[in-house]
N, C-alpha and C positions, 0 to 999 in steps of 0.2 A: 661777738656777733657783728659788732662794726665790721672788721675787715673782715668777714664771710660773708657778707652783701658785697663788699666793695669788688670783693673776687669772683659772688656768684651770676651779680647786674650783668658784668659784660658779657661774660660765659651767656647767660641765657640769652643775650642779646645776638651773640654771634651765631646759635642753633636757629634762631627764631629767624633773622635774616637768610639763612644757608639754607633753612626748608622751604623760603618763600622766594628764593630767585630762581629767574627764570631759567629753565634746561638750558644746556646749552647742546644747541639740533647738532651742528658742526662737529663736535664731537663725536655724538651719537652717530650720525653718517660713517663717520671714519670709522668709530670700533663693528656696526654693521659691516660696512664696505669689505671689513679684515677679513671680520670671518664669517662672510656670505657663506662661502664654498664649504666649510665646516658645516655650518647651521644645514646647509642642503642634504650634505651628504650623511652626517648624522640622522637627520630627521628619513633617510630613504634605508638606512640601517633599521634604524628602529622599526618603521613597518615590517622590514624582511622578520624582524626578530621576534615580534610579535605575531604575526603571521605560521610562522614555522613552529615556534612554541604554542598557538591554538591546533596547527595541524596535526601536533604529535600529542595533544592532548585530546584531542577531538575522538569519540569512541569509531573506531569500525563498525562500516554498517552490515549488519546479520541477516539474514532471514532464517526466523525461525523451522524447525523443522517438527511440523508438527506431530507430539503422541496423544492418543483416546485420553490420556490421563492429564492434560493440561487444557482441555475443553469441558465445555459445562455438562454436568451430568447424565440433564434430560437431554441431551443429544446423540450421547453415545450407548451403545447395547450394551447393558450388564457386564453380559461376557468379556468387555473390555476395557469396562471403566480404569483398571490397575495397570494396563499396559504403557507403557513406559519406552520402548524402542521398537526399532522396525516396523512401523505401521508405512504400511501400503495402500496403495488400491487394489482392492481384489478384479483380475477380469470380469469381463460380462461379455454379455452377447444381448442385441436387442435391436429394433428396428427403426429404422429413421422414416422421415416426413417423403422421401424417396419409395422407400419400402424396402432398404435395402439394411442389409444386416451387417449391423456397426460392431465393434471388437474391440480389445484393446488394442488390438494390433493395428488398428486405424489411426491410433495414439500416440504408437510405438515412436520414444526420439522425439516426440513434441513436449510441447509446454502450454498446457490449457488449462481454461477457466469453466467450473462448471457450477449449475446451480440443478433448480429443482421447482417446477410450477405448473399449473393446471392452463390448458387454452380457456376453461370458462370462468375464471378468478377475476372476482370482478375486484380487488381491492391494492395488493402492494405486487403481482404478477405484470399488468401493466406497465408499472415504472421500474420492473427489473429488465423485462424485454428490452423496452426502450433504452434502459443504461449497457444492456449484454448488444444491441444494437450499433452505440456511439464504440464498445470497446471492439466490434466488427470493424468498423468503420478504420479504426487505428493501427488493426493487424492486419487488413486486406493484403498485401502486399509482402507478409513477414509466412514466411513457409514455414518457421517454427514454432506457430504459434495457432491453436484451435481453441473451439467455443465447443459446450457438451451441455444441453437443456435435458433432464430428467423430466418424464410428466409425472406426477404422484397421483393421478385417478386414469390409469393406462386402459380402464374399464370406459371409460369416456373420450380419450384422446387415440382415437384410431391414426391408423395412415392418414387417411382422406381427412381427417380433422388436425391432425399436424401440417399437413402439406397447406390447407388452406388456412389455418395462423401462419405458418411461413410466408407466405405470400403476402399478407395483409403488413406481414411485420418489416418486413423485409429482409429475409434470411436469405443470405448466400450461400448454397448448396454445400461449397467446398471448405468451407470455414466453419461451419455452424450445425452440428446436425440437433434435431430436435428428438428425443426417442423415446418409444413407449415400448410394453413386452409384459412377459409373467411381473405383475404386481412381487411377491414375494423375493424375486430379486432385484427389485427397484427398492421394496424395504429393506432389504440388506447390504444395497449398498448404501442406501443414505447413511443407514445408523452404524454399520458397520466397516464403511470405507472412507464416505464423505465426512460421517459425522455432523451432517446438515438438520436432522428431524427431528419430530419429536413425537410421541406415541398415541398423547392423548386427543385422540380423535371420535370416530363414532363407534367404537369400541371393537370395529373387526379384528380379526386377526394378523394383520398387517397395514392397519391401518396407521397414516401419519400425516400431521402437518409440518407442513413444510416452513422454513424458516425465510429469511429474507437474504441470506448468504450467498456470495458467490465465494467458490474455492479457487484459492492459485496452485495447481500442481504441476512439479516440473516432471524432467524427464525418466526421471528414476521412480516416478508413480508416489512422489511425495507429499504432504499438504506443504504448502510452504505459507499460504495465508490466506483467512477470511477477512470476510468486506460486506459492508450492508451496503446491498446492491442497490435499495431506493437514495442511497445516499451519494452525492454529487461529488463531496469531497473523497469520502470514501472509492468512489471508485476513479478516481484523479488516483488515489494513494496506490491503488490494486497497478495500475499503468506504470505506475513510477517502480514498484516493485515489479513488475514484470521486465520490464526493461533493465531493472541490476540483476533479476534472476537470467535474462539471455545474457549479460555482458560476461557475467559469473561462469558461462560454458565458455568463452573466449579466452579466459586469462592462462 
């Protein structure tokens, strides 16, 4: 034990002074100095590497293509609850705030947003206008791109009562049409094209309320996606998908 102290004193002596002196900078400089250009160029590898390895991991972005059978039930008509591929928009034919009679063919090769509301709603109609308004405001200038307002009481929402909510609203004629026509094929298309409605209302026979949705359809008369129109974010999201769905006809 004597001479294992006598060998272990210095030893611990020499760890204990070697962890307590001071760095030496001058050194340290110099093996920095060496390998600055290493440390740079490593560290601007690593980003590329990192980078590229998130890009290729990163998912592709989709837009869905939507079928009757992957929306909620009470929106779609029986008859197509189980439908699974090719959904379309059916034609129509009906009249705008104009008085002039709208088509699909007015459609034909665009990319539009449509919904579904009454001029006398006094509750969540207001702040779709107003959001189907700001997303006017965005596509002013873009030819591929149209607004399509449904009325769901066409019994109430005449010409002259569209034309004067378009004015109040501020709808621009060529972008925006507002339309009313036969009830019976405004119910079929909601439940059966849009897939926007829902049935239980005042029990008529085409009666329906109307949802808060706006649709994204592109050119091929697709859903490509719903948006709760009172919602801010949501319709930031419909903008942002509209814009990958026009770059998506570019590529």
């Amino acid at each position: 034990m004597t001479h294992l102290r006598k060998f272990w004193h210095p030893y611990r002596q020499k760890v204990f002074e070697k962890a307590n002196a001071a760095p030496n900078f001058a050194v340290m400089r110099q093996f920095f100095a060496k390998y600055r250009l290493f440390a740079i160029v490593f560290s601007i590898l690593s980003v590329i590497i990192v980078y590229l390895i998130y890009d290729a991991l990163k998912p592709e972005k989709r837009l869905p293509i939507y079928q009757p059978n992957m929306v909620n039930p009470e929106l779609v008509d029986s008859s197509l609850i189980d439908v699974k591929k090719y959904h379309t928009i059916a034609n129509f034919r009906l009249v705008n705030q104009n008085g002039d009679t709208i088509t699909q063919k007015d459609y034909k090769n665009k990319i539009y947003v449509a919904d579904f509301f009454f001029t006398t709603c006094p509750t969540i109609c207001p702040i779709m206008t107003k959001n189907m308004a700001e997303i006017q405001g965005s596509i002013l200038e873009d030819e591929d791109v149209l607004l399509l307002s449904h009325s769901v009481t066409p019994q109430i929402d005449s010409v002259q009562q569209l034309k004067k909510y378009a004015l109040e609203k501020g709808v621009i004629d060529k972008k925006w049409n507002l339309v009313t026509g036969d009830k019976k094929q405004i119910y079929e298309l909601a439940r059966k094209s849009y897939l926007a409605v829902k049935t239980d209302g005042d029990g008529g026979p085409y009666d329906m309320i109307h949802t808060e949705n706006f649709i994204l359809v592109d050119k091929e008369k697709r859903i490509r996606g719903f948006y709760d129109g009172t919602n801010r974010e949501e319709v930031k999201k419909l903008l942002e998908d509209l814009s990958f769905l026009k770059d998506s006809y570019t590529e």
